[in-house]
N, CA, C and O atoms as a GROMACS GRO file, in nm:
protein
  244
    1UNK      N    1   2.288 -13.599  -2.885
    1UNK     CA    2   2.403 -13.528  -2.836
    1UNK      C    3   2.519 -13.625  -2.815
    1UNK      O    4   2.505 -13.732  -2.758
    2UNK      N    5   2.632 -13.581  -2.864
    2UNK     CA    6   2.727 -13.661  -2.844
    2UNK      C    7   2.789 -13.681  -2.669
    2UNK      O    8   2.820 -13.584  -2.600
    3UNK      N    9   2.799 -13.832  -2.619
    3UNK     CA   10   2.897 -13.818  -2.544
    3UNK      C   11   3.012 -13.871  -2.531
    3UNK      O   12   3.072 -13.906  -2.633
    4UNK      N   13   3.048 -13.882  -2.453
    4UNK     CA   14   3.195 -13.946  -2.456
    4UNK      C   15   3.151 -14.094  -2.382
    4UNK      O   16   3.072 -14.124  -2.293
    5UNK      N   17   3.248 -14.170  -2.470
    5UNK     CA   18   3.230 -14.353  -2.391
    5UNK      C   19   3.321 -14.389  -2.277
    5UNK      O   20   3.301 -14.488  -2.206
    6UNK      N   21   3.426 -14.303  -2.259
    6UNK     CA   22   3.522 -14.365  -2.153
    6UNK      C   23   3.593 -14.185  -2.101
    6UNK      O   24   3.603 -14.085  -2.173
    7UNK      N   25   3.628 -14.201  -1.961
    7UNK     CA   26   3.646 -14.093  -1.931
    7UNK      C   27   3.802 -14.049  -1.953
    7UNK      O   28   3.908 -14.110  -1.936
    8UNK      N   29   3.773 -13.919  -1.996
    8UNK     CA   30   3.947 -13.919  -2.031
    8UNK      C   31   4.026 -13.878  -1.932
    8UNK      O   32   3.990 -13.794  -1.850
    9UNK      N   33   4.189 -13.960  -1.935
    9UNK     CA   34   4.246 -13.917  -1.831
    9UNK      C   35   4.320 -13.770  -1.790
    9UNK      O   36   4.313 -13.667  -1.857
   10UNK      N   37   4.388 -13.786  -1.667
   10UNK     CA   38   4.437 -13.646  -1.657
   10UNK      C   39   4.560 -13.612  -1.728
   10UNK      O   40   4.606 -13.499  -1.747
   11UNK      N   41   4.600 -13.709  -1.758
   11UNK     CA   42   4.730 -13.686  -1.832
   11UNK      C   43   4.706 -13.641  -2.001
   11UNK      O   44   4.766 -13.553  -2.061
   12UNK      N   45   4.620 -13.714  -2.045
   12UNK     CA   46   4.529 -13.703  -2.192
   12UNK      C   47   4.502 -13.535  -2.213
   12UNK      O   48   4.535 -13.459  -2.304
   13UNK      N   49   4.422 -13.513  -2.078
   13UNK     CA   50   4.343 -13.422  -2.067
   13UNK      C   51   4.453 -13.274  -2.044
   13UNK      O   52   4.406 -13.162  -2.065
   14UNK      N   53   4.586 -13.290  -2.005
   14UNK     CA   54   4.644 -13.209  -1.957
   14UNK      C   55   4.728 -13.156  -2.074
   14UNK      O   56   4.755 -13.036  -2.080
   15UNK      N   57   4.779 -13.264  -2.188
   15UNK     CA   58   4.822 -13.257  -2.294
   15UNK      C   59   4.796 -13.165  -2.351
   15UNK      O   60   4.866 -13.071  -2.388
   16UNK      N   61   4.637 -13.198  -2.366
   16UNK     CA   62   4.568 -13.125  -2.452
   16UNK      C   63   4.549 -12.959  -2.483
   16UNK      O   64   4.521 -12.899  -2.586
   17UNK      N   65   4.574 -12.916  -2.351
   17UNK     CA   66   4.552 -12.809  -2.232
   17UNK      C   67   4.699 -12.778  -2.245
   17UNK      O   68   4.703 -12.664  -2.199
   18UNK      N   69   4.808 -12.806  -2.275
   18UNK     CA   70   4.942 -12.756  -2.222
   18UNK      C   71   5.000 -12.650  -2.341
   18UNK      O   72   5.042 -12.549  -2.285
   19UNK      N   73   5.011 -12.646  -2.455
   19UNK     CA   74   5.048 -12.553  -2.551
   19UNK      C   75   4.946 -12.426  -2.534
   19UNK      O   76   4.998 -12.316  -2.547
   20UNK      N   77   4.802 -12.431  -2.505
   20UNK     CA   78   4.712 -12.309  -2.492
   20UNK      C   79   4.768 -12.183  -2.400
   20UNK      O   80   4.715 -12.075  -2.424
   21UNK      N   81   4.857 -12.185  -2.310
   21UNK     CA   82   4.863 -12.070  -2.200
   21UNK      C   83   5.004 -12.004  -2.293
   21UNK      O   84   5.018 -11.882  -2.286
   22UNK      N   85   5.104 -12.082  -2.376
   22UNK     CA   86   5.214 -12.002  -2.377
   22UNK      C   87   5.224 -11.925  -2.476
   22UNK      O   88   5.162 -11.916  -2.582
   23UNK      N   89   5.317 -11.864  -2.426
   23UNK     CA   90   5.277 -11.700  -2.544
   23UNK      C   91   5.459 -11.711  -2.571
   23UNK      O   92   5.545 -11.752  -2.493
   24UNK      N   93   5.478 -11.646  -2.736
   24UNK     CA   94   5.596 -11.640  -2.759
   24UNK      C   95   5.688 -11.534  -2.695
   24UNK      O   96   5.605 -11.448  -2.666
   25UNK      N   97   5.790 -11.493  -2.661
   25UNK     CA   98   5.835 -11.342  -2.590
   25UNK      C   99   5.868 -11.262  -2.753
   25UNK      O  100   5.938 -11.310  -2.843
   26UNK      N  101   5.827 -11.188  -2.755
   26UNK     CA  102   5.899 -11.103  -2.863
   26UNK      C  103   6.022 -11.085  -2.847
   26UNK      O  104   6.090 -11.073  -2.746
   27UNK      N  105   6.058 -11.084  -3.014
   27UNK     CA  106   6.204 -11.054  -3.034
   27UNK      C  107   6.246 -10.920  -3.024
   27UNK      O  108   6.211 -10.829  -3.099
   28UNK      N  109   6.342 -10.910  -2.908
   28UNK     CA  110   6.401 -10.776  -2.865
   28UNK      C  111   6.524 -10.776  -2.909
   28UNK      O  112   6.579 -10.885  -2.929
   29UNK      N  113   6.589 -10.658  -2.933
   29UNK     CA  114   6.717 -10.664  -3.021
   29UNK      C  115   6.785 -10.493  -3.000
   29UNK      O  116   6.710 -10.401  -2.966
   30UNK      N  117   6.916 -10.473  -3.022
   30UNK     CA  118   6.986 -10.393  -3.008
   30UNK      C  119   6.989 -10.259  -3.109
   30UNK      O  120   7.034 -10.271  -3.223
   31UNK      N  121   6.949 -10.158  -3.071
   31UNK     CA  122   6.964 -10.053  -3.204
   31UNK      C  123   7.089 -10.060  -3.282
   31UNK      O  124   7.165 -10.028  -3.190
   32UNK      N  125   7.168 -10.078  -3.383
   32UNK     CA  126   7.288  -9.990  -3.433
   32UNK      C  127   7.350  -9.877  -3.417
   32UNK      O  128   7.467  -9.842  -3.407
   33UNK      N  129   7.264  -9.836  -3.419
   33UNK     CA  130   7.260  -9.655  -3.402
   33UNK      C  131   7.331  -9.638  -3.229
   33UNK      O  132   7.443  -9.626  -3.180
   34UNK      N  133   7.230  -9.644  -3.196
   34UNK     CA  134   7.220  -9.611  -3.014
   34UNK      C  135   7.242  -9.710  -2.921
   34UNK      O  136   7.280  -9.684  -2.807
   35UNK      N  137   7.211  -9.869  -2.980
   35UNK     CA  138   7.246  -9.954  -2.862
   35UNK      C  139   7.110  -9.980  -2.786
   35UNK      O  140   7.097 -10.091  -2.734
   36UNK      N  141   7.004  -9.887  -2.773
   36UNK     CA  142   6.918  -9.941  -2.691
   36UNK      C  143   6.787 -10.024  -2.759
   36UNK      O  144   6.726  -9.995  -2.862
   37UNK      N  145   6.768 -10.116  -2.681
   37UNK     CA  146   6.646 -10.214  -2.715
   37UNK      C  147   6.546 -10.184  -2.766
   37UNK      O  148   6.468 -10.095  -2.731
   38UNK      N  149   6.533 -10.281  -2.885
   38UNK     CA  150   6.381 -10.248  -2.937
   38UNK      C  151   6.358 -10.406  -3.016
   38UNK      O  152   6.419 -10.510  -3.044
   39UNK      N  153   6.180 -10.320  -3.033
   39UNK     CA  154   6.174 -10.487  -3.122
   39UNK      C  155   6.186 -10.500  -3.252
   39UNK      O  156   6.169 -10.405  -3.328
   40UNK      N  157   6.216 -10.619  -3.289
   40UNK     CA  158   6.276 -10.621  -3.431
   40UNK      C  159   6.131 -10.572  -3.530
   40UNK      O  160   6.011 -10.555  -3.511
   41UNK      N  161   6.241 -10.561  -3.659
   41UNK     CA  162   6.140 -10.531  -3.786
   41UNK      C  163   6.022 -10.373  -3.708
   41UNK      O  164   5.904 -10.354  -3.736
   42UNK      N  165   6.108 -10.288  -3.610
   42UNK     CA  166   6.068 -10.156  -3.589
   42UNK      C  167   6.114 -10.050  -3.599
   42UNK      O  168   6.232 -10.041  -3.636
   43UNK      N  169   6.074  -9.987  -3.584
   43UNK     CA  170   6.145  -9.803  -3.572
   43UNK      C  171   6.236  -9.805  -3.446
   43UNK      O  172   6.181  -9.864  -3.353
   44UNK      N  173   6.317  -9.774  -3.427
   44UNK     CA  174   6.397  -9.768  -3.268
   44UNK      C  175   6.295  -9.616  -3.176
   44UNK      O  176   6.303  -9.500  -3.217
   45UNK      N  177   6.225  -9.650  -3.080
   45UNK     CA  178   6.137  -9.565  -2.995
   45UNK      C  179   6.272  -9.416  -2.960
   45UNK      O  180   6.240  -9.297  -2.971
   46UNK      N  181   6.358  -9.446  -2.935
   46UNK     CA  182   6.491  -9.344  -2.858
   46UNK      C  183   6.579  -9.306  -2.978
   46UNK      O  184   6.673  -9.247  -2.925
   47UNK      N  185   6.602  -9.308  -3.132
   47UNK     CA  186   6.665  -9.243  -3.203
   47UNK      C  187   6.559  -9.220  -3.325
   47UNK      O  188   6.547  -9.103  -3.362
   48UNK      N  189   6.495  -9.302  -3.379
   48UNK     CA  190   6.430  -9.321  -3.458
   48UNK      C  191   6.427  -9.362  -3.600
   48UNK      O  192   6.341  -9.334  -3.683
   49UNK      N  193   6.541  -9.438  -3.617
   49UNK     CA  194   6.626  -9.494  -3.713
   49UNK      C  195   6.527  -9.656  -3.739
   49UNK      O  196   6.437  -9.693  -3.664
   50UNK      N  197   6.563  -9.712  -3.834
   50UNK     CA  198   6.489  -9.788  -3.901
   50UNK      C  199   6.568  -9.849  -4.039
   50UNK      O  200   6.563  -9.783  -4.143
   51UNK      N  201   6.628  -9.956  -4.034
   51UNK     CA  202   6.742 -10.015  -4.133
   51UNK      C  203   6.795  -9.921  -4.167
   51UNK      O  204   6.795  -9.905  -4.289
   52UNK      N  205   6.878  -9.798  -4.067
   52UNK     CA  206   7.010  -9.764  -4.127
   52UNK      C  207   6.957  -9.605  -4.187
   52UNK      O  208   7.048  -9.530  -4.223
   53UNK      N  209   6.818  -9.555  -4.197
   53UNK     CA  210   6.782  -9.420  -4.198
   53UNK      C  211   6.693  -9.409  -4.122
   53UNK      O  212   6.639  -9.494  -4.051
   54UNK      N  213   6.661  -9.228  -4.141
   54UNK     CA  214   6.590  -9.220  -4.017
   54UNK      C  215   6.479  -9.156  -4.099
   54UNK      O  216   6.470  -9.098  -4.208
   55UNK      N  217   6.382  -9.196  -3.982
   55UNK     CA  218   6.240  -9.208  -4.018
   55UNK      C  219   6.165  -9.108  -3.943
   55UNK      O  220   6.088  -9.022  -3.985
   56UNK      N  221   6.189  -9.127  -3.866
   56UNK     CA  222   6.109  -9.006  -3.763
   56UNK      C  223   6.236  -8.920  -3.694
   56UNK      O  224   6.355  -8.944  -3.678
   57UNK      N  225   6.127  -8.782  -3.654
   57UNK     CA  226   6.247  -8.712  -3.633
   57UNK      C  227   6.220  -8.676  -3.430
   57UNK      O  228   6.124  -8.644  -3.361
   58UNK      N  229   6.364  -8.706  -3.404
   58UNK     CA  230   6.322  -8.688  -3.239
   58UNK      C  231   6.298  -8.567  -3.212
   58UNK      O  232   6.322  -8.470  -3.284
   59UNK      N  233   6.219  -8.566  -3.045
   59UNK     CA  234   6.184  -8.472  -2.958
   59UNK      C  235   6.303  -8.400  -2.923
   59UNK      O  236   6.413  -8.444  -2.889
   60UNK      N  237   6.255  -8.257  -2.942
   60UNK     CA  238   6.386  -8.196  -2.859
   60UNK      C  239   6.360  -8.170  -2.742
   60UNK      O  240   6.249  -8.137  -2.698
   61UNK      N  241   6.516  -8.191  -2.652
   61UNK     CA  242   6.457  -8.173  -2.517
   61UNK      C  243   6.530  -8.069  -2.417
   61UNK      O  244   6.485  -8.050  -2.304
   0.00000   0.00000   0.00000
């Protein structure tokens, strides 16, 4: 079984450990249409537009 010859430090050790927890935020972005937020490369959830046509058709309310 392998072990280790020298103990590693905390700083070594913390390195190593520091890119694993972060997460990217998704890219949020402005409809054309309507103005309200969505994420890119999607359907807009509140008009339903999608590069400039529409794709789905809204709820009436």
């Amino acid at each position: 079984m392998a072990v280790p010859k020298r103990k590693v430090s905390r700083a070594r050790r913390d390195k190593r450990r520091s890119s694993v927890w972060k997460l990217t935020a998704p890219a949020i972005e402005r409809c054309p249409s309507c103005s309200e937020f969505k994420l890119s490369h999607r359907m807009c959830p509140e008009c339903g537009v999608y590069k400039g046509r529409m794709v789905a058709k809204q709820k009436a309310e």
